[in-house]
GUDRENTOR-948004 format. One record per residue (C-alpha): residue number from 1; residue in three letters; chain; z, y, x. Coordinates in steps of 0.2 Angstrom, whole numbers, plus 5000, padded with zeros to 4 digits. Layout:
N
NUM ALA A Z Y X
...
***
This chain:
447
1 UNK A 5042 5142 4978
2 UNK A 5057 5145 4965
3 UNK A 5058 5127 4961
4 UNK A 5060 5125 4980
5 UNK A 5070 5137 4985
6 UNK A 5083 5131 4973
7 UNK A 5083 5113 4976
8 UNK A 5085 5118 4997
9 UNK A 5101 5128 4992
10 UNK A 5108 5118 4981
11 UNK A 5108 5103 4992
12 UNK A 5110 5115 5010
13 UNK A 5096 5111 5016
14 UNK A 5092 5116 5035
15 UNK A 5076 5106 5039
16 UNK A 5061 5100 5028
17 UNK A 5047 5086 5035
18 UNK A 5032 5091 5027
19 UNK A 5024 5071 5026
20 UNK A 5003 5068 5022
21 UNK A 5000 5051 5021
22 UNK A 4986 5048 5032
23 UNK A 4973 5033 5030
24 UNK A 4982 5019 5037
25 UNK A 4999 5028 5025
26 UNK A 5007 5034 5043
27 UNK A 5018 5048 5039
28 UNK A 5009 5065 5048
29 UNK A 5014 5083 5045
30 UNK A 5025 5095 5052
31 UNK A 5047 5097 5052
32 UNK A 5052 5114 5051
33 UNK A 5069 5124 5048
34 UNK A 5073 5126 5029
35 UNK A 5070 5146 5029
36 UNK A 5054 5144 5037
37 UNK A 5048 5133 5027
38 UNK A 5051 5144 5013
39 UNK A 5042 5159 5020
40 UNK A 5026 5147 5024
41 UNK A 5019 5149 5008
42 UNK A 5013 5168 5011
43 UNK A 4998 5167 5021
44 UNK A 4990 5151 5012
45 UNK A 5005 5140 5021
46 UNK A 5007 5130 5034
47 UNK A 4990 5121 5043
48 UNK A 4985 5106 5052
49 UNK A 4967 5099 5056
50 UNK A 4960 5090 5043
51 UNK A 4955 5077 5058
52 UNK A 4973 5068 5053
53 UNK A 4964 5060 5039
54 UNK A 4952 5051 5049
55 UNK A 4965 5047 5065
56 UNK A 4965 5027 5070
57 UNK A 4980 5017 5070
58 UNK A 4982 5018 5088
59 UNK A 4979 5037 5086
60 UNK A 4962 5039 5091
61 UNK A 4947 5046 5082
62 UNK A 4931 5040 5076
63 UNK A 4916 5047 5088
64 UNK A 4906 5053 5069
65 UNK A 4909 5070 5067
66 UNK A 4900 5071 5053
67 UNK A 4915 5064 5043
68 UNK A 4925 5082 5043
69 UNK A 4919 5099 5051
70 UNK A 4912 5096 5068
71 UNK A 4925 5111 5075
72 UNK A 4941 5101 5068
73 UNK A 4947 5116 5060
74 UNK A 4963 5116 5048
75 UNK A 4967 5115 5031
76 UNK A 4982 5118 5022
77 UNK A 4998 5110 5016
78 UNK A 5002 5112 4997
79 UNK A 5020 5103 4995
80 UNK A 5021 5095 4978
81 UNK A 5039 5101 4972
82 UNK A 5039 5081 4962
83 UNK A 5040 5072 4977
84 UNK A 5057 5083 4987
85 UNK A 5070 5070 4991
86 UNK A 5082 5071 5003
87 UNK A 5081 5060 5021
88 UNK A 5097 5050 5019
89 UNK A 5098 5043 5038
90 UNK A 5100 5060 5046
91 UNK A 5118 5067 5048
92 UNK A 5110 5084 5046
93 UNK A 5105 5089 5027
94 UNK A 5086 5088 5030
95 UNK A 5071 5086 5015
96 UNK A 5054 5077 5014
97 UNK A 5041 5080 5004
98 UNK A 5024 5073 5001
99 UNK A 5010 5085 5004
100 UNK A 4993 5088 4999
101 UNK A 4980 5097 5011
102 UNK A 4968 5112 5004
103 UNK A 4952 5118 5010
104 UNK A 4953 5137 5013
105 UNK A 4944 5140 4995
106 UNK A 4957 5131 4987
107 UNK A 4947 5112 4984
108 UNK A 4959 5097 4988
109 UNK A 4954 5089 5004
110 UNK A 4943 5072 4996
111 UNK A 4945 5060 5011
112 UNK A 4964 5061 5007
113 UNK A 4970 5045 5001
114 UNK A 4983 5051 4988
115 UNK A 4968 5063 4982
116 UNK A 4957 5047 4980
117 UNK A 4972 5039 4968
118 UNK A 4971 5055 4958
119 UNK A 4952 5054 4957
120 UNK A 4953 5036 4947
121 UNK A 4968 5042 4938
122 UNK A 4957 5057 4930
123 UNK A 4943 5043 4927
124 UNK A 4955 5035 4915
125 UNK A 4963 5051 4907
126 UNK A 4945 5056 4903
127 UNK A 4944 5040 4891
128 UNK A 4962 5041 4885
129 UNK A 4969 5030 4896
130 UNK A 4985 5029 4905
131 UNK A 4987 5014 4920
132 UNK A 5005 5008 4923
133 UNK A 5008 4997 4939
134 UNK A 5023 4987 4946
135 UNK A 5021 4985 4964
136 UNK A 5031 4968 4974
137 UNK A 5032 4971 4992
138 UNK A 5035 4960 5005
139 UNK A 5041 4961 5023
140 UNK A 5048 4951 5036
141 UNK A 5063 4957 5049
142 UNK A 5063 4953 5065
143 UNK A 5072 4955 5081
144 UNK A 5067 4970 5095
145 UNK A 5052 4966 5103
146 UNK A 5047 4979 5115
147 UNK A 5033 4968 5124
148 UNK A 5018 4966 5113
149 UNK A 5014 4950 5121
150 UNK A 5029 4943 5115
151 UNK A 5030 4933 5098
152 UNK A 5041 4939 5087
153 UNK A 5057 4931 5081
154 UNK A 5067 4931 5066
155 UNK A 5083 4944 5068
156 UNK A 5100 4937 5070
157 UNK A 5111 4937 5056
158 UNK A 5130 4940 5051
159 UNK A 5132 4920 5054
160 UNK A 5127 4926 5073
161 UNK A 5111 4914 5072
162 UNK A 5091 4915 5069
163 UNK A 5085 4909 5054
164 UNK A 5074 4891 5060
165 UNK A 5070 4885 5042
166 UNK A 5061 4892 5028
167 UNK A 5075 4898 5016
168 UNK A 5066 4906 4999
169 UNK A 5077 4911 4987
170 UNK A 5091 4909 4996
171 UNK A 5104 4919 4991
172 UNK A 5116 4916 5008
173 UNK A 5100 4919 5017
174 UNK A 5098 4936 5011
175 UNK A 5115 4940 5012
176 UNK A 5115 4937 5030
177 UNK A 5110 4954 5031
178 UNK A 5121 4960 5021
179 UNK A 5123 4977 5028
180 UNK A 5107 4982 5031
181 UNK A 5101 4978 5013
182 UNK A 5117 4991 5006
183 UNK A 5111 5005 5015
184 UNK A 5092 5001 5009
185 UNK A 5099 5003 4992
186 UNK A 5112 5016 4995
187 UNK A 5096 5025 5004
188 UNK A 5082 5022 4991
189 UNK A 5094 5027 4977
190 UNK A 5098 5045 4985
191 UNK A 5077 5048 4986
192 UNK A 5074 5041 4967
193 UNK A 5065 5025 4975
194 UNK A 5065 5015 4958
195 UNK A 5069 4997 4966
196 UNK A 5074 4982 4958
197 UNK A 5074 4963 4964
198 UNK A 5079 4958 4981
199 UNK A 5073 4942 4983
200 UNK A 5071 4931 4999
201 UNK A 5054 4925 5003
202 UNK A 5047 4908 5010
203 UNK A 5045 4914 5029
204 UNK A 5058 4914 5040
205 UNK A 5066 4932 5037
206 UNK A 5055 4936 5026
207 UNK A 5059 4948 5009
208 UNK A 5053 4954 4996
209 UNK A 5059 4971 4984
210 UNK A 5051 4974 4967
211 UNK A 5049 4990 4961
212 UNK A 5051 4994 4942
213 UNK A 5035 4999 4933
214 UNK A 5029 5018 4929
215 UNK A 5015 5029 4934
216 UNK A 5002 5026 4948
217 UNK A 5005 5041 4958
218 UNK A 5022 5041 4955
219 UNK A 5025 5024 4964
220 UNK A 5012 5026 4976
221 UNK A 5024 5041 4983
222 UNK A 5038 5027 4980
223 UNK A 5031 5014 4990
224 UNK A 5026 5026 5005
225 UNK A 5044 5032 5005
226 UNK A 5053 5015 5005
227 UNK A 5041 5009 5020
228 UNK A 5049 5021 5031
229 UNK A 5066 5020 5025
230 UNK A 5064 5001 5027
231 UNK A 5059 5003 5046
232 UNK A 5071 5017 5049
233 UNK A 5086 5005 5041
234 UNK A 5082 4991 5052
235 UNK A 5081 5003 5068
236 UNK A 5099 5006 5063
237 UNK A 5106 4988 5062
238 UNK A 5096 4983 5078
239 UNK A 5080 4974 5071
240 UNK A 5063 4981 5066
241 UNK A 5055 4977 5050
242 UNK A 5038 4975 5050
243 UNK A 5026 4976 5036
244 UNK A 5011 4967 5045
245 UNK A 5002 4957 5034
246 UNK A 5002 4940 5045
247 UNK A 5016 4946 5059
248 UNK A 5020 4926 5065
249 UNK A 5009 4912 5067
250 UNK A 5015 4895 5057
251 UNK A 5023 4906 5042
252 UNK A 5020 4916 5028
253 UNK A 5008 4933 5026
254 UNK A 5017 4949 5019
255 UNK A 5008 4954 5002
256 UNK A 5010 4969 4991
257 UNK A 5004 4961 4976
258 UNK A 5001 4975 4960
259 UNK A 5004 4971 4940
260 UNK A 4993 4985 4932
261 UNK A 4992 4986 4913
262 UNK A 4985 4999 4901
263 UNK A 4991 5012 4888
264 UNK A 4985 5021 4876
265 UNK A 4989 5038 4881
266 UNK A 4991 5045 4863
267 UNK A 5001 5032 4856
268 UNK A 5008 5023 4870
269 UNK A 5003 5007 4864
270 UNK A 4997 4992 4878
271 UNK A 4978 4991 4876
272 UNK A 4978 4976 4883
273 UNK A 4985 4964 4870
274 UNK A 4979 4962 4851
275 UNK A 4995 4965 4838
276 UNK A 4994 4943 4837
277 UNK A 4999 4944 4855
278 UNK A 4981 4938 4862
279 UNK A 4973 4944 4877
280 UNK A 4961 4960 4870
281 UNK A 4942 4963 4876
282 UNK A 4947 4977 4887
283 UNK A 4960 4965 4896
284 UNK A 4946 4952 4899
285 UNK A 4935 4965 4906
286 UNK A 4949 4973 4918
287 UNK A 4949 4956 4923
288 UNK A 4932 4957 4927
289 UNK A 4934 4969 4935
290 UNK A 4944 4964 4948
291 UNK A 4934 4949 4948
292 UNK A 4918 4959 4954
293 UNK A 4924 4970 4963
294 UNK A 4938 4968 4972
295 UNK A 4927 4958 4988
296 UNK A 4923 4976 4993
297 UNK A 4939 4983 4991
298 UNK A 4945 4973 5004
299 UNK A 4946 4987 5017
300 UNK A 4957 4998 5006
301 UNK A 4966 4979 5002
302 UNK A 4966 4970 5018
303 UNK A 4965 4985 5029
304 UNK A 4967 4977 5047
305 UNK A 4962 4963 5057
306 UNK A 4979 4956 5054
307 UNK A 4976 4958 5037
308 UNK A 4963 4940 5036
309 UNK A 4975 4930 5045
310 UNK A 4985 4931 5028
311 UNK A 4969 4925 5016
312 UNK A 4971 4910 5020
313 UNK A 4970 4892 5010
314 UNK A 4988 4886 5005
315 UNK A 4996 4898 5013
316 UNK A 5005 4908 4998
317 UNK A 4990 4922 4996
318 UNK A 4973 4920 4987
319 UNK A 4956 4916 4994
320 UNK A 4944 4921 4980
321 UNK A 4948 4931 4964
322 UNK A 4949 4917 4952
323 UNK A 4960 4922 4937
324 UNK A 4974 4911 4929
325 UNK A 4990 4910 4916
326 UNK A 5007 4910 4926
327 UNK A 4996 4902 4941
328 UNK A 5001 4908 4961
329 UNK A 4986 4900 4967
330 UNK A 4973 4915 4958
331 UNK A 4969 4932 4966
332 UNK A 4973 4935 4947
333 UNK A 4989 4929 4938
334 UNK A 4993 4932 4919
335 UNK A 5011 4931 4920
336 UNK A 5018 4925 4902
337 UNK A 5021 4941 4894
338 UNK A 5024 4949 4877
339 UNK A 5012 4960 4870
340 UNK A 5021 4975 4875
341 UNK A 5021 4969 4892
342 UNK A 5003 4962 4895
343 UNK A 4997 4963 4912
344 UNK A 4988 4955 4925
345 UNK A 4995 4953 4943
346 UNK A 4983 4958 4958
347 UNK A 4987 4945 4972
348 UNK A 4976 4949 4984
349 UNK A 4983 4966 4993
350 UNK A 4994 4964 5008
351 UNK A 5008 4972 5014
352 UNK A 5000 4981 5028
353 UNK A 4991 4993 5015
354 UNK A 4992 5011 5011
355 UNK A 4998 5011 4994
356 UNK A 4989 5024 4986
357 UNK A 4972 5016 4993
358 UNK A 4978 4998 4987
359 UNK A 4982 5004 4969
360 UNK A 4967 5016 4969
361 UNK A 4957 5001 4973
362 UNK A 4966 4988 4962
363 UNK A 4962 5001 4946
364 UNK A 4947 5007 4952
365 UNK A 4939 4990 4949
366 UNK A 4947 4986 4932
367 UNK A 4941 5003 4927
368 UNK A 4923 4998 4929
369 UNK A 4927 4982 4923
370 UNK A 4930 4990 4906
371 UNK A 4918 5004 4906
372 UNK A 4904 4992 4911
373 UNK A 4911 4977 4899
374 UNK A 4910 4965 4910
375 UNK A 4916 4944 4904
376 UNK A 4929 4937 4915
377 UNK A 4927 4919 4922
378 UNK A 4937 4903 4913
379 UNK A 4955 4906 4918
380 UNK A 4958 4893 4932
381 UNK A 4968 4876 4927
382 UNK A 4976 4868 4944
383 UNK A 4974 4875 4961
384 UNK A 4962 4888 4965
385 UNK A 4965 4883 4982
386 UNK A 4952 4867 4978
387 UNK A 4938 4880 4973
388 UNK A 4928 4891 4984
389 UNK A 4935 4903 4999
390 UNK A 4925 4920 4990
391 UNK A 4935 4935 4998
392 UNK A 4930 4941 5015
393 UNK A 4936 4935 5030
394 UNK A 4932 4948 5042
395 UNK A 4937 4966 5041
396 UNK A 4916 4970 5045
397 UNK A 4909 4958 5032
398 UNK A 4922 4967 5018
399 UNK A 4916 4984 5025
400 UNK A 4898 4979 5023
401 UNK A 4900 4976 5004
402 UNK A 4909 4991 5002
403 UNK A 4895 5002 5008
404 UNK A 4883 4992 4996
405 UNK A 4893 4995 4982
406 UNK A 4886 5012 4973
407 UNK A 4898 5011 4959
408 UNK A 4912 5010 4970
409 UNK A 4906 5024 4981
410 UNK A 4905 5033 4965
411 UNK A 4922 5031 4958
412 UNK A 4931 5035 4976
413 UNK A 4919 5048 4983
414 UNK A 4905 5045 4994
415 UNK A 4914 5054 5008
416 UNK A 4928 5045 5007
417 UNK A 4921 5028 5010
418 UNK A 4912 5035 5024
419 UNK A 4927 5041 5032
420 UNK A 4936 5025 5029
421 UNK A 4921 5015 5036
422 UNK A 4922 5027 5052
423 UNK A 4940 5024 5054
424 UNK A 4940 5005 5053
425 UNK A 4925 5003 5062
426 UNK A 4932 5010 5078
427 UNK A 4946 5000 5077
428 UNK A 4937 4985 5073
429 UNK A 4928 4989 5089
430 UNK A 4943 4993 5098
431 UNK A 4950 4975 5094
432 UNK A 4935 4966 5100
433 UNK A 4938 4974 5116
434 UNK A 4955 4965 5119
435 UNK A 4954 4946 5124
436 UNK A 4969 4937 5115
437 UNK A 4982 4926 5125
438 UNK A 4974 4912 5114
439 UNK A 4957 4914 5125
440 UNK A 4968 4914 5141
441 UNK A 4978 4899 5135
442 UNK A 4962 4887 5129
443 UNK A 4948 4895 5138
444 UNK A 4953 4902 5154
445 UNK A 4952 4885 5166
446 UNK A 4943 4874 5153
447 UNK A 4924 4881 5147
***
């Protein structure tokens, strides 16, 4: 409490947001005044019902009580006094900070998604390993649209006119919102979010910000905090920004695409090329990996319906796990690297993805690459688009591997993935309930 007590002062704190990441990575919690917040600790803290965990994306709840207690009964926050930043948008000094949930004997709430990161980090500290990942994340911005019927449209810029073509890499493009893009920096360097690149995409108002590489957990908190200060910049110049993983039809999927290498946690050195610069063993069989497992990681990957509208062929995102050297067409890419900076980039996630579920995901499957020494395929020469469509294409087929998968239920906790297949089951069923205007347009007065 010390450690908070004097970062509130010295700062003059008069409110703190107390933020859990749920399983779709929607800020829940509680804001309360600053002094409060600092006497909540007496009394095993502040509470909430552990039912947050296992709340839909339209905020309902799976009808399986079986996934927490039956009586919905609370657990407790546990701030984590790393992760205090201030909220730079309010005019009021106010704090976040990312919070873990206890049960009443003091065990860390599983079905969590930041404790299911930490459950794969402790995997590889028990061998000596340390994972460092580099997330890219993509997003498109759009004008308001209050009617959700409505197709979206790219935002007006500072040239007072939409974007109409494709414009990636454009540097006039991206200055075109100019403004918004200095307060995202201004904002993200007063919270300690560890950007780099801005570069425009290939969809019509479409973006992309790379994060510089450092520990999981630590840019798993990153990338949760800079997907609300993204959204919450845009409501301030006028347009949304959306992190949908497919949010228009004719252009580009948003992806948040994850470069993973390996230390050694002694000596610091990259495990995963040989002192000639070649690629080592172990990288071959995180490879692997990724190759065999990441099918039925697609929930914690590709999360949403939405999500397979992105996987599609020659559409700037994967649609098997192939593997190649400096090739976009893989799930996989080698990027030319030195040995220091050996890594493999996992293509397949999408924008639209909790990120300590994605990078749990992306890890957990190069883990039991290497534990279980699995042999890649050939790297991939040419497209990969000419060879096989192997990922899911249906949030219930990925679900159905997942659950077969007894390793993988292993590594991230058999109650977890229950309580993930209860979420998205219910809002797989609640989409099939809604008919599209596509069925109204082709189907209504012609079948």
């Amino acid at each position: 409490m010390d450690r908070f007590a004097e970062w509130i002062s010295q700062h003059a704190i008069t409110e703190v947001e107390c933020l859990v990441p749920d399983m779709s990575g929607i800020p829940r919690g509680k804001i309360l005044p600053a002094q409060k917040f600092l006497t909540s600790f007496g009394d095993r803290g502040l509470r909430i019902p552990e039912a947050i965990f296992v709340q839909t994306i339209s905020g309902d709840y799976p009808p399986d009580e079986t996934v927490t207690n039956p009586a919905n009964s609370d657990v407790f926050l546990r701030p984590d006094p790393d992760t205090i930043r201030l909220v730079p948008w309010y005019s009021e000094p106010t704090a976040q900070v990312i919070t873990d949930c206890v049960y009443a004997d003091g065990r860390v709430v599983d079905i969590s998604p930041r404790e299911v990161l930490r459950r794969v980090l402790r995997l590889y500290e028990a061998r000596g390993w340390t994972p460092v990942v580099a997330p890219e994340l993509e997003f498109y911005l759009v004008k308001p649209n209050t009617d959700p019927d409505y197709p979206l449209e790219p935002p007006i810029g500072r040239s007072g006119r939409p974007e109409t073509a494709r414009q990636a890499y454009g540097i006039d493009a991206v200055n075109e919102f100019d403004p918004l893009f200095e307060d995202i920096y201004d904002y993200c360097e007063k919270q300690e979010i560890d950007i780099d690149t801005l570069t425009h995409e290939a969809g019509a108002a479409q973006m992309e910000i790379n994060f510089n590489h450092g520990p999981a957990l630590s840019l798993a908190d990153q990338v949760f905090l800079f997907k609300r200060t993204v959204r919450q910049t845009g409501l301030r110049h006028n347009l949304y920004a959306t992190f949908m993983a497919k949010p228009m039809h004719n252009e580009p999927g948003s992806s948040m695409h994850i470069h993973q290498s390996l230390l050694d946690s002694t000596t610091g050195e990259n495990l995963f090329a040989l002192a000639n610069g070649e690629n080592s063993p172990l990288f071959l069989s995180h490879i692997a990996g990724l190759q065999k497992y990441l099918p039925a990681l697609l929930p914690l990957m590709a999360p949403n319906v939405n999500s397979y509208r992105r996987l599609q062929r020659f559409s700037d995102a994967p649609i098997n796990v192939q593997w190649g050297h400096d090739n976009r067409t893989t799930g996989l890419r080698v990027p030319v690297s030195s040995q220091e900076a050996r890594r493999v980039e996992n293509r397949v996630a999408g924008a639209d993805t909790n990120p300590y579920l994605a990078i749990a995901a992306s890890l957990a499957a190069g883990y039991l690459g290497m534990v279980e020494e699995l042999e890649p395929s050939d790297p991939v020469v040419g497209s990969a688009y000419d060879m096989a469509h192997t990922l899911p294409r249906h949030l219930f087929d990925a679900m159905q591997k997942l659950n077969r998968s007894r390793p993988l239920r292993q590594v991230l906790g058999e109650r977890f993935v229950q309580a993930l297949t209860a979420v998205k089951q219910h809002e797989y069923d609640a989409y099939q309930r809604v008919i599209s205007s596509w069925e109204r347009e082709f189907l209504l007065l012609n079948v």
